[in-house]
C-alpha positions in Angstrom: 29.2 34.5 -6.2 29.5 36.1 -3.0 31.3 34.1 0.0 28.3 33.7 1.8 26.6 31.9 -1.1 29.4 29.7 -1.1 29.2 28.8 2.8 25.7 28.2 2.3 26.3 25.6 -0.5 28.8 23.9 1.1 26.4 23.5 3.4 24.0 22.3 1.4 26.0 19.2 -0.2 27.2 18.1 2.9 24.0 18.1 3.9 23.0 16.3 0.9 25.9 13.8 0.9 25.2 12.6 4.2 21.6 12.4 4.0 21.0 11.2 0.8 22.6 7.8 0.9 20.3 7.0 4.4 17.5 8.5 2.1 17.5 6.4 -1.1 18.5 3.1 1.4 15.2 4.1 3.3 13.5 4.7 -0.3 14.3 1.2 -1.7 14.1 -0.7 1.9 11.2 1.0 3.1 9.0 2.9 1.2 8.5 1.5 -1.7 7.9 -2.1 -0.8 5.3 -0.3 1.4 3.5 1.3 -1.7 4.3 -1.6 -3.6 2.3 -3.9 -0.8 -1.0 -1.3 -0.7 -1.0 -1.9 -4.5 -1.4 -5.5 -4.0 -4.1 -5.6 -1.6 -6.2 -4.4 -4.1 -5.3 -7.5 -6.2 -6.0 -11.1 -6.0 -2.6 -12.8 -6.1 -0.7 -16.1 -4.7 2.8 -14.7 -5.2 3.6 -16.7 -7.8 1.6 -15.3 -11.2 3.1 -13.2 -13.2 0.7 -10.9 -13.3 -1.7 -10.0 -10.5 -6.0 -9.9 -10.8 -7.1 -6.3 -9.9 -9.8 -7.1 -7.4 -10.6 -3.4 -6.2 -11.7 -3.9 -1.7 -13.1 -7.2 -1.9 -9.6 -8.2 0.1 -10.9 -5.4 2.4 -14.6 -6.5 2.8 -14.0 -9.9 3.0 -11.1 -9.4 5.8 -13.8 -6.8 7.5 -17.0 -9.2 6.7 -16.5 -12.7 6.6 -13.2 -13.5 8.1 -13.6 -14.6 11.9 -10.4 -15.8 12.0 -8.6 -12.3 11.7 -11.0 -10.9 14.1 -10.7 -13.1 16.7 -7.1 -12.5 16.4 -7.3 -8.7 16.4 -9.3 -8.9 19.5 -6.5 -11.1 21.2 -4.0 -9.0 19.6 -5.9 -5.4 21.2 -6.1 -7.9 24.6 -2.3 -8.7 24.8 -1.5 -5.1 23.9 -3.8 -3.7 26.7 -2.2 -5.7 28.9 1.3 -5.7 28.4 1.5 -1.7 27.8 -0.5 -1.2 31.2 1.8 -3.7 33.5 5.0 -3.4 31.5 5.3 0.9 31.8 3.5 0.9 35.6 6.1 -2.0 36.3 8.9 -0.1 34.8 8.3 3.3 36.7 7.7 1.8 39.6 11.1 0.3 39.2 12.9 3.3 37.8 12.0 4.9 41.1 13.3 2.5 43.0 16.5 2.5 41.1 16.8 6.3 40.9 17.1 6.2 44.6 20.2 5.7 46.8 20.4 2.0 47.2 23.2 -0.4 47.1 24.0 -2.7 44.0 21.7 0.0 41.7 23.7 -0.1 38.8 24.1 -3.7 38.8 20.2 -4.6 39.1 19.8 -1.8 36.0 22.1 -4.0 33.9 20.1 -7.4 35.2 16.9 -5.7 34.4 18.0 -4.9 30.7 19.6 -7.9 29.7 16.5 -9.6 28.9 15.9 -7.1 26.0 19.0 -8.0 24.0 18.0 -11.2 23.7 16.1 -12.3 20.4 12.2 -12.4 20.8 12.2 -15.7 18.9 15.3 -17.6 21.1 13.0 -16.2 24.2 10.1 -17.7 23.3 11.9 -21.4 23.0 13.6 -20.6 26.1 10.1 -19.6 28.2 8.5 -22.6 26.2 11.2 -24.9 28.3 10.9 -23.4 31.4 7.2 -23.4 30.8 7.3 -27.3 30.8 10.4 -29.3 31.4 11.3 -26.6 34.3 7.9 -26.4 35.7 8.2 -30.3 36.0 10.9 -30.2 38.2 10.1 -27.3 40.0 7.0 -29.2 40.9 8.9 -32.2 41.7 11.2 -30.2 44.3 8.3 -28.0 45.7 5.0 -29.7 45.3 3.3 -26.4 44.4 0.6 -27.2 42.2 1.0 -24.0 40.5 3.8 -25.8 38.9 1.5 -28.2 37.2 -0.7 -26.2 35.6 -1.0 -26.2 31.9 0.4 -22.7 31.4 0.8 -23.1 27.4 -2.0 -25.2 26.8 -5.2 -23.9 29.0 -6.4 -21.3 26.8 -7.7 -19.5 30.4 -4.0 -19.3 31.2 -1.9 -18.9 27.9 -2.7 -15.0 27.5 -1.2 -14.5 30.8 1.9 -16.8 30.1 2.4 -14.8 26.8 2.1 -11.4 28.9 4.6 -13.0 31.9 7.2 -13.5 28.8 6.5 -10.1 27.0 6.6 -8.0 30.0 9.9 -9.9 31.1 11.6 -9.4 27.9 10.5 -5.8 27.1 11.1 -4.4 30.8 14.5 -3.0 31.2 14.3 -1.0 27.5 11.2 1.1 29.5 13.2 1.1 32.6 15.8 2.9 31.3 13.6 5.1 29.7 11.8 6.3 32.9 15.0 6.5 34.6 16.5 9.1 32.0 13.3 10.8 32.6 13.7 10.6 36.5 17.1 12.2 36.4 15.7 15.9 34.5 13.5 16.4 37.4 15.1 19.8 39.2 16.3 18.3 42.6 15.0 22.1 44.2 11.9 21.4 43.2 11.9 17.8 45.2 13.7 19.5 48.0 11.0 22.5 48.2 8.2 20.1 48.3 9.9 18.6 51.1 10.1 21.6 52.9 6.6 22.1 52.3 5.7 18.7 53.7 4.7 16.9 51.1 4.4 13.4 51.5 6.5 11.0 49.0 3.2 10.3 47.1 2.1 14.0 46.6 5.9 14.4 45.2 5.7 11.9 43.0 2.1 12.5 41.3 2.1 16.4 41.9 6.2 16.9 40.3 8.2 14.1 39.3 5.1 12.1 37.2 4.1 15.7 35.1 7.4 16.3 34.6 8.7 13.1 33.2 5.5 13.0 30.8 7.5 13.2 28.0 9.1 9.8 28.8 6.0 8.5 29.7 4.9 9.4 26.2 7.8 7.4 24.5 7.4 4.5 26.4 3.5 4.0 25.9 4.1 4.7 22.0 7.0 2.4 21.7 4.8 -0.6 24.0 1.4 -0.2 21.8 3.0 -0.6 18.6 5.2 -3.1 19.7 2.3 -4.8 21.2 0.3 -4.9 18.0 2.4 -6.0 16.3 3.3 -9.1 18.3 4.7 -11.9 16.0 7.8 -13.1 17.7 7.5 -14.1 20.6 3.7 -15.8 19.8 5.6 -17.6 17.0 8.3 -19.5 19.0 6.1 -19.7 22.9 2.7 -20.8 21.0 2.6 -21.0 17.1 -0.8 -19.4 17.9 -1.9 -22.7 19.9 -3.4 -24.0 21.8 -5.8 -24.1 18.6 -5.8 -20.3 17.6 -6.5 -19.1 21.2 -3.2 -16.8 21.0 -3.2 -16.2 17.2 -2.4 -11.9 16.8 -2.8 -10.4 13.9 0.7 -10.5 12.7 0.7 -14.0 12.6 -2.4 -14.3 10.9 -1.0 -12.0 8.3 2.1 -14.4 8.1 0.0 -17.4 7.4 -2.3 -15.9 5.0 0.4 -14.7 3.0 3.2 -17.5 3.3 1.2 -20.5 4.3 -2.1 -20.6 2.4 -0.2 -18.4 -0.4 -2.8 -15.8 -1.0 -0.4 -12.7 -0.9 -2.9 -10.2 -2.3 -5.3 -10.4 0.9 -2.2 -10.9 3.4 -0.8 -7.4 2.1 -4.4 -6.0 3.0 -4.5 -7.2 6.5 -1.3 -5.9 6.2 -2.7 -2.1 6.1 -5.3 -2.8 7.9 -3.1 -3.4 10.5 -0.8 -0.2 9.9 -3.9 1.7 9.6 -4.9 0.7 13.3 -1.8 1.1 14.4 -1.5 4.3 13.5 -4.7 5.7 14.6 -4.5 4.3 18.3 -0.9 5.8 18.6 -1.4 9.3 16.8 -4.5 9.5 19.5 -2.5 8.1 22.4 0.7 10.6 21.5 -2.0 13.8 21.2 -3.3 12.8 24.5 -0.1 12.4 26.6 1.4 15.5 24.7 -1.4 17.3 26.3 -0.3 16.0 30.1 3.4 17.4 29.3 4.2 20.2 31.3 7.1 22.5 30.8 9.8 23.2 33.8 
């Protein structure tokens, strides 16, 4: 065997023995409870028999047919998503432009902005669901703002927007950062050329700085869609899909078909029903921004 043969093998289980590990941890953690839960949505099962009933799609057709429940809550789920992806990534450029600039204290409001998204969804939903009422209570007390006493959790009129407030809070500074590591590859000549030109600071930004950081762009509105549908978290501990099951997404719905009414088999369908969605709106939302990209 020649040297080179040997390099190359080397190589190879290095390769191998770093990789492999992460692969079989993937395998067992990942995969094949995933193949393991599209088998079961084609049975009827409670999680408990021994053996599951092969039902081929009735779970399917009945989640599809005659289940308003799940698609009231996919339309609120699509609803929250549309909203939160819009405000969230228009509120976090708009910020990362800001912050790419030349003003005091930058680095300090970047850190303020991202704390937020360390925080667990579930501890933030409890802590919005105070400030929500007890705070609110008092802030009304000091301010007489009536805004103060509205019924921001229970008005179903008003709870989609206090479930976007507390999303778009929490999920911010992650995009922030994103668009400002996208901000900071635009070539500075290019800015300063414009400028010579005499283009105006909008022309700069839509004309050069937005085609360039497209790529970011791209991240960002991938990671907020399917983040966005699958919204279970935060609903859980602001709402528990209240007021009635005005705020109920489709994660949740899966979480009580499965765990609560004990009907595993058609959970694990909604289940891929969901997946399937998600991954439809994203591969069509990542072909369509990778076509905006431009190369510098």
């Amino acid at each position: 065997m020649t040297s080179l043969s040997k390099k190359k093998l080397n190589k190879a289980g290095v390769f191998i023995g770093f990789t492999l590990p992460a692969f079989l941890a993937i395998l067992l953690s990942v995969e094949l409870p995933f193949l393991m839960s599209i088998l079961y949505s084609f049975t009827k099962w409670n999680g408990l028999d021994k053996v599951p009933v092969f039902i081929g799609f009735a779970n399917y057709i009945e989640a599809l047919t005659d289940d308003p429940a799940m698609l009231k809550a996919l339309w609120f789920t699509i609803t929250l998503t549309f909203f939160t992806v819009i405000i969230t990534n228009v509120l976090a450029l708009l910020l990362a432009v800001i912050l790419d600039s030349d003003i005091a204290g930058k680095n300090f409001l970047r850190a303020a902005f991202y704390v937020p998204n360390i925080i667990s969804l579930i501890i933030i939903g409890y802590i919005w669901r105070f400030i929500y009422g007890n705070a609110f209570d008092s802030f009304f007390a000091a301010t007489g703002l009536p805004v103060f006493m509205l019924s921001w959790l229970g008005d179903t009129h008003l709870v989609l927007f206090s479930v976007v407030i507390v999303s778009v809070w929490h999920s911010l500074g992650f995009y922030l950062v994103v668009y400002i590591a996208g901000l900071q590859t635009v070539p500075k000549d290019l800015i300063e050329a414009s400028m010579i030109d005499g283009a105006n600071p909008f022309a700069r930004f839509f004309k050069i700085t937005l085609p360039i950081i497209m790529p970011s762009v791209t991240v960002a509105v991938f990671h907020s869609l399917s983040n966005g549908l699958k919204a279970f978290d935060v609903i859980f501990s602001l709402t528990s899909g209240g007021p009635g099951s005005a705020t109920t997404t489709i994660a949740l719905d899966i979480y009580r078909t499965a765990f609560v009414i004990n009907r595993f088999g058609y959970g694990t369908a909604k289940s891929v029903i969901l997946f399937l969605l998600i991954l439809v709106l994203t591969f069509f939302q990542v072909r369509m921004f990778k076509q905006m990209e431009v190369e510098v």
